[in-house]
N, C-alpha and C positions, 0 to 999 in steps of 0.2 A: 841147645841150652848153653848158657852163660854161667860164672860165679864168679864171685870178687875171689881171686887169689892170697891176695900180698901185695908190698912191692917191693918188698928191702929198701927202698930208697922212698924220700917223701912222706907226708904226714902219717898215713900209715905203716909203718913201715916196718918190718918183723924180721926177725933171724933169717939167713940168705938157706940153709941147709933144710929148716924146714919148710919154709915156702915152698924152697922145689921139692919139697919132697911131696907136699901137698897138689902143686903142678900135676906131678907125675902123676899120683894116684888118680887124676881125674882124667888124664888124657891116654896113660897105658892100658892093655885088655889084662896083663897081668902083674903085681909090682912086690919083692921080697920086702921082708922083714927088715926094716931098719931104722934102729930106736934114736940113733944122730938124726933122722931127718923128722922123726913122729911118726913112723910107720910102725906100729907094734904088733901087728901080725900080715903075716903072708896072702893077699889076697886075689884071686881069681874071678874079674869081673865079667867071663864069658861073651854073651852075646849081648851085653847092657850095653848101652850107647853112650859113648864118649860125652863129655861136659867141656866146653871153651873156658880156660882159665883165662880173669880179665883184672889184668893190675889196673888198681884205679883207687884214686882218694888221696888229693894234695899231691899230685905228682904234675909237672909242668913243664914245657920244651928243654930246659935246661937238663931235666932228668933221662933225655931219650938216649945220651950214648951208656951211661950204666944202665937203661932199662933193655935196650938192643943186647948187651953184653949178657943183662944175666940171663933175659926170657927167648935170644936171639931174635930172627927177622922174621918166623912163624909165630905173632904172637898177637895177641888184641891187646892194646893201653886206653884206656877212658882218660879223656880228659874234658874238663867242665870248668866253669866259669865262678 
């Protein structure tokens, strides 16, 4: 499965620290407490199956080396017309 992440950069585009913090929560099996990124409690997702975070929405070739940078080379980006 998929979900729209973030992108920090581009029309949608949201605080860089929570994003990934949102990232995170979807792709770690388990991620601490941390209220900088929107994490407000400590959770352990066991054997639940990982979620593909996908930045997308107003984002455009021009936005690929800040979007390589923030989400690296392990990442899905939507792009649409």
């Amino acid at each position: 499965d998929h979900l729209h992440s973030g992108t920090v950069v581009g029309k949608l585009e949201g605080e860089k620290g929570i994003t990934m913090g949102f990232v995170d929560l979807m792709r770690e099996d388990h991620i601490e407490q941390d209220r900088e990124r929107g994490i407000y409690f400590t959770q352990d997702w066991a054997s639940m199956p990982g979620v593909m975070p996908v930045a997308s929405g107003g984002i455009h070739v021009w936005h690929m080396p800040a979007l390589v940078e923030i989400f690296g080379d392990d990442s899905c980006l939507q792009f649409g017309g």
